[in-house]
C-alpha positions in Angstrom: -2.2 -23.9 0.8 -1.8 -25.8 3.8 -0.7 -29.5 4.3 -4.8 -30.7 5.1 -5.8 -28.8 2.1 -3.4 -30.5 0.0 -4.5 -34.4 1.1 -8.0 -33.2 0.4 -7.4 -32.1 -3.0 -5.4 -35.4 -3.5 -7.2 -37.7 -2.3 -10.6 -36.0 -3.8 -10.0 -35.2 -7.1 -6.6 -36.6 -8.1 -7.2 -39.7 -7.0 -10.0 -40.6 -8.6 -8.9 -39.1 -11.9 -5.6 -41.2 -12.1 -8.1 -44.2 -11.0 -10.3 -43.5 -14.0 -7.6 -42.4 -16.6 -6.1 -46.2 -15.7 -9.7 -47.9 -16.3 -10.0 -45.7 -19.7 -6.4 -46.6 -20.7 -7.0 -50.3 -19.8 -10.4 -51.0 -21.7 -8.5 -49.1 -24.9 -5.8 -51.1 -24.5 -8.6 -54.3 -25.2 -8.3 -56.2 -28.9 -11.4 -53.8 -30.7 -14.2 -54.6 -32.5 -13.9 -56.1 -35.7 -15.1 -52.5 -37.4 -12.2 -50.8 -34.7 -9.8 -53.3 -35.9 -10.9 -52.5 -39.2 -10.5 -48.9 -39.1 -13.9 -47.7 -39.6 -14.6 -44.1 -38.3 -17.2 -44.6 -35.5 -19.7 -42.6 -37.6 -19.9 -45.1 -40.3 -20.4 -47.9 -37.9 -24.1 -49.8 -37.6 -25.4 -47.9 -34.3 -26.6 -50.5 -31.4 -29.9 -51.6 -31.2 -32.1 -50.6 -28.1 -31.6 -53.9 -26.2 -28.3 -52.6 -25.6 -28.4 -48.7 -25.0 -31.1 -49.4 -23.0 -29.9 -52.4 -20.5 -26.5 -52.8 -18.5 -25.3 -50.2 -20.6 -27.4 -47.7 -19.6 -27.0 -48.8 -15.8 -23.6 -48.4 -15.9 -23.5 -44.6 -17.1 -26.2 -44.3 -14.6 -24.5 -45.4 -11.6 -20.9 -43.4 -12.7 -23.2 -40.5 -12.9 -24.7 -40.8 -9.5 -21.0 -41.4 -8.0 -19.8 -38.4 -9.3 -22.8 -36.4 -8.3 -22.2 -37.5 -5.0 -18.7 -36.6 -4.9 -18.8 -33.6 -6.1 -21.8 -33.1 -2.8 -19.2 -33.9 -0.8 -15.8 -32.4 -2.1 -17.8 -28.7 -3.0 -19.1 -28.0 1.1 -15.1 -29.8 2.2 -13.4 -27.3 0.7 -15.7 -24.1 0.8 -15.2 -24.7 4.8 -11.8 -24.1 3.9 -12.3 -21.2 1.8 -12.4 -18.4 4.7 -9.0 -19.7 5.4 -7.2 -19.8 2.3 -8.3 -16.3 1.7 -7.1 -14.8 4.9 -4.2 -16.9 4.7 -3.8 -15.5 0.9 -4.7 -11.9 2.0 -2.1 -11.8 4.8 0.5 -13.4 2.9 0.0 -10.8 -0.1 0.6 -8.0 2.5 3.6 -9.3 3.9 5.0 -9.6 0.4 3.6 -6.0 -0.2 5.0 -4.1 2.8 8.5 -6.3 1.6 8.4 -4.5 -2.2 7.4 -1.1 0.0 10.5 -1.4 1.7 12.7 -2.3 -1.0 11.1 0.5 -3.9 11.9 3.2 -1.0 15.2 1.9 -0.3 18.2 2.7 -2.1 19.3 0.4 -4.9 22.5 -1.7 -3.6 26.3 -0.8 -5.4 26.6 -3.3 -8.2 30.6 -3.9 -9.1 31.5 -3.6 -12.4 33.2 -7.2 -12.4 30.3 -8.5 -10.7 29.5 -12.4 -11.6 26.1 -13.5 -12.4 25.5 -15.0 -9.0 26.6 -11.7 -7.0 24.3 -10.0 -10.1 21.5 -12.3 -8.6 21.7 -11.9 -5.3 20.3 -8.2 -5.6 18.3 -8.5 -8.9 14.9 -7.7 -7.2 16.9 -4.7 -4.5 18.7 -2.9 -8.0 14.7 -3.8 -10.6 12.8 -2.1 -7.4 14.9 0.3 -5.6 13.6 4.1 -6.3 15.4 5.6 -3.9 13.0 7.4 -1.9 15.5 7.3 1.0 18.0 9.2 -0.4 15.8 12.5 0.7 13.4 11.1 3.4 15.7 8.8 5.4 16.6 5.5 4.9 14.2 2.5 6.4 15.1 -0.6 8.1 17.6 -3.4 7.2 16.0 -6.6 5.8 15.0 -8.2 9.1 15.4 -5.7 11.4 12.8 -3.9 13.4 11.3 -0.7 12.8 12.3 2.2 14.8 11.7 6.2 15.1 14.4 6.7 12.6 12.5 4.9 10.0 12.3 7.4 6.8 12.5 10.0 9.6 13.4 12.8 6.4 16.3 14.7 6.4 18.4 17.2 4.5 19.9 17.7 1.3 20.8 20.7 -0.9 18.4 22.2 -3.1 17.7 25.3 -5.9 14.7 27.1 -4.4 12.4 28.2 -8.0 13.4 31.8 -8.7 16.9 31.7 -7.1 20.7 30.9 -8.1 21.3 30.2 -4.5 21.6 26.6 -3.2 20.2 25.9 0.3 19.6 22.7 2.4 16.1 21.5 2.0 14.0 19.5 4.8 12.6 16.5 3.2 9.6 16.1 5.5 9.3 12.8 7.5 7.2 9.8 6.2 7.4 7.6 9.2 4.2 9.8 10.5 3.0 11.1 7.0 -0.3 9.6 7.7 -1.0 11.5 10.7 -1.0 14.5 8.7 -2.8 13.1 5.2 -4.8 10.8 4.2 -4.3 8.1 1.7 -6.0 10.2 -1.2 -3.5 12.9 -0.8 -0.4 11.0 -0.3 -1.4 8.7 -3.4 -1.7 12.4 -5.3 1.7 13.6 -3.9 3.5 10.3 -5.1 1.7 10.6 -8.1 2.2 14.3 -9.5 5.0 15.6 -7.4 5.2 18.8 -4.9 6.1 21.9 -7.7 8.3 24.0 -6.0 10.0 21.7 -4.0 13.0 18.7 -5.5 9.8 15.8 -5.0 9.6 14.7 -8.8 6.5 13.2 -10.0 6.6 9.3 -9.5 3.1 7.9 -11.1 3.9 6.6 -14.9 0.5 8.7 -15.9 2.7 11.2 -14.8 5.9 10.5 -16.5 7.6 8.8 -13.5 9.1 5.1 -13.6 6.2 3.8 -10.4 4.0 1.8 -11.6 0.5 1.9 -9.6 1.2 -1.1 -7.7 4.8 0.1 -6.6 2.8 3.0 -5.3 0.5 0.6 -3.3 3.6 -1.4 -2.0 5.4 1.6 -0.8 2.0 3.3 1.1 1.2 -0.4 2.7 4.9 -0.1 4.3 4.7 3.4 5.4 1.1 2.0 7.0 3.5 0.0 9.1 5.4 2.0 10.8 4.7 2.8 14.2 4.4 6.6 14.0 2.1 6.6 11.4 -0.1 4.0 13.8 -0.4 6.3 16.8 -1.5 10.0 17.6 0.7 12.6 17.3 2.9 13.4 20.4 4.6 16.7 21.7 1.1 17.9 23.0 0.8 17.9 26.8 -2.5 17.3 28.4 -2.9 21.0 29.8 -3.0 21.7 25.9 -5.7 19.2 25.6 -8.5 22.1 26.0 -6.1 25.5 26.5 -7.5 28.0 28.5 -7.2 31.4 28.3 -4.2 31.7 30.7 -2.3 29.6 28.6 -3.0 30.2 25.4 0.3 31.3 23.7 2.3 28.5 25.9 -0.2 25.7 24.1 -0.2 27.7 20.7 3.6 27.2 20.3 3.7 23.4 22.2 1.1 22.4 19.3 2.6 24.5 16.4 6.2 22.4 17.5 4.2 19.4 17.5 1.7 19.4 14.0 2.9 22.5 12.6 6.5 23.2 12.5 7.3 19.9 10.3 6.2 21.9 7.2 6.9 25.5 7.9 9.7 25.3 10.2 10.4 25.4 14.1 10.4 29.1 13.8 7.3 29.7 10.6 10.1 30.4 8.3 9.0 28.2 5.9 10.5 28.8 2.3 12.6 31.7 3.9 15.6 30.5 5.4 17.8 27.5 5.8 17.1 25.0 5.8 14.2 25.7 3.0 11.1 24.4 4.4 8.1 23.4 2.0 5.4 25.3 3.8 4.2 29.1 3.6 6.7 31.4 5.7 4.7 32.6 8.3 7.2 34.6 10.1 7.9 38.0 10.3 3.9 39.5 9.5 4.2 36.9 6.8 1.2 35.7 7.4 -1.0 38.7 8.4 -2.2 39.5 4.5 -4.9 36.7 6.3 -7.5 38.4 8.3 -7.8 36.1 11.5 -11.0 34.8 10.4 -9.6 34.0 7.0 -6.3 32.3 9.1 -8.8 30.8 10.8 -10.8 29.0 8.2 -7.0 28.5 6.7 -5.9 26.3 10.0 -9.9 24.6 9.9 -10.1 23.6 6.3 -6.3 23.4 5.0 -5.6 23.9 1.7 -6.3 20.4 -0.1 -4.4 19.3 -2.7 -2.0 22.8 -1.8 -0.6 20.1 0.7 -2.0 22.3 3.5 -3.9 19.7 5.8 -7.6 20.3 7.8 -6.5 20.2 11.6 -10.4 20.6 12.0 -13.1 19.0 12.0 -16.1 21.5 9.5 -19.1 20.1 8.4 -18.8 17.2 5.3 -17.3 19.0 2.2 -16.9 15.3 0.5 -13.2 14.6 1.7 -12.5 12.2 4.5 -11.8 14.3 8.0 -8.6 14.7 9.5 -7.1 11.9 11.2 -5.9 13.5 14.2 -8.0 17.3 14.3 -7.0 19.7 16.9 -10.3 21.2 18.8 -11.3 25.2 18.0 -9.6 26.3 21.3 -6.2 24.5 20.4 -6.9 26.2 16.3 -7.4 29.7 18.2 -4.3 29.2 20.3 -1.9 28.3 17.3 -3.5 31.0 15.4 -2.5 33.2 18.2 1.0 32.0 18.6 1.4 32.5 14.6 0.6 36.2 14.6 3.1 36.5 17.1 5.7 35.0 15.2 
């Protein structure tokens, strides 16, 4: 609340309450009655006659009433013009603090010294109660304070059982820090929520059996809303690709499958088949050719929802919000080219 706000509040309604508490405490303080003095309950008393309920008496609640009717008229339209305000001012200040628990749930939780002393304890209560460690497989995020760059939970690699097999490989942890680009919120609120099978992503959501409450799931989306990839279009995609003609059709195919493509199956399409062990379908090697191409096509169109395969088009309304950044059905038909190549 700000300063103004404050005075107002003072100087509307405490004011005039201490004012009135002191006039109440002042008349009790007054020698009673001879039946107060007494100690008769007020219900056994002899009630007044009309002479006095209805005279000065009556005038008096009168006149209190009308004062406070007219304060109240004033003080209600003071500090409703306030009101927009205060609730931006609360909104923005709740997502600050929001996108400050993001960053510290996806952090990792700090070393805590065995012969630590309450006050070195304190300092990183909240960092140790919050910390998830999300960054130990998708890259760290920034230092308290510092600014955001490119290397902001940029993913990374760690090692990994693939289901099935007795052999460990490295796995690519795909990038957050342009997540959104890919998904949208309803899919990466499922992912955090139930997991990837398959893959080493546990299931975080309590309904779930994970330790992330559904704000702590809110927190950590709001950051990863800030950061700048996931606020700008994709890159990698030169402007000649923009609309690919014929000519240039496998150049373009490969330029967009490095640039939307390869972060889930792999520079190369080798997806869950080499190492590192990427988390998307190998589509090397004819892998992908038990698709006919109209099937690859619709495949590459539509995506796979909730197989965390994402539309790149744009098809007519099927009830799920359209891809943030689609490709056109030239640029589909030149990566669906390039793919059968590989």
């Amino acid at each position: 609340m700000e300063t103004g706000e404050v005075l107002l509040v003072v100087a509307v309604v405490l004011v005039p309450a201490i004012l009135l508490w002191g006039i109440y405490l002042a008349r009790s303080g007054r020698p009673g009655k001879p039946a107060v003095l007494l100690g008769i309950p007020q219900a056994l008393r002899p009630g007044q006659p009309d002479e006095a309920l209805e005279g000065p008496r009556l005038e008096r609640i009168q006149v209190w009433g009308l004062l406070s009717v007219l304060a109240l008229a004033i003080f209600v339209p003071a500090y409703w013009l306030g009101e927009q305000e205060r609730a931006s001012s609360f909104e923005e200040r709740f997502s600050e603090e929001s996108v400050e628990r993001g960053r510290i749930i996806f952090a990792v939780p700090p070393p805590l010294p065995e012969d630590a002393d309450p006050v070195q304890f304190r300092a990183v209560e909240r960092e140790i109660s919050l910390g998830m460690g999300c960054a130990n497989c998708h890259g760290a995020p920034q230092a308290e304070g510092e600014p955001v760059d490119e290397n902001t939970a940029a993913g990374g690699q760690f090692p990994f059982t693939p289901p099935g097999s007795n052999k460990q490989v490295p796995y690519a942890a795909p990038p957050l820090n342009n997540v959104f680009t890919r998904w949208d919120e309803e899919v990466v609120r499922f992912t955090i929520e139930r997991g990837r099978p398959g893959t080493d992503m546990p299931a975080w959501g309590v309904e779930y059996g994970g330790p992330m409450t559904q704000q702590m799931i809110d927190d950590v989306m709001t950051w990863l809303q800030t950061l700048p990839g996931n606020q700008t279009p994709p890159e990698g995609v030169s402007e000649s690709c923009a609309n690919p003609s014929k000519g240039a059709q496998m150049r373009c195919g490969e330029e967009i499958f490095a640039a939307r493509c390869a972060v889930c199956h792999g520079p190369e399409g080798q997806g869950k088949e080499s190492e590192p062990w990427y988390q998307g379908m190998a589509l090397w090697k004819g892998d992908v050719r038990h698709l006919n191409r109209q099937q690859h096509y619709q495949t590459i169109l539509n995506g796979r929802r909730f197989a965390f395969m994402p539309a790149f088009g744009e098809s007519p309304s099927q009830g799920i919000p359209a891809p943030p950044y689609p490709l056109t059905e030239k640029q589909i038909r030149a990566v669906l080219a390039y793919e059968r190549t590989l």
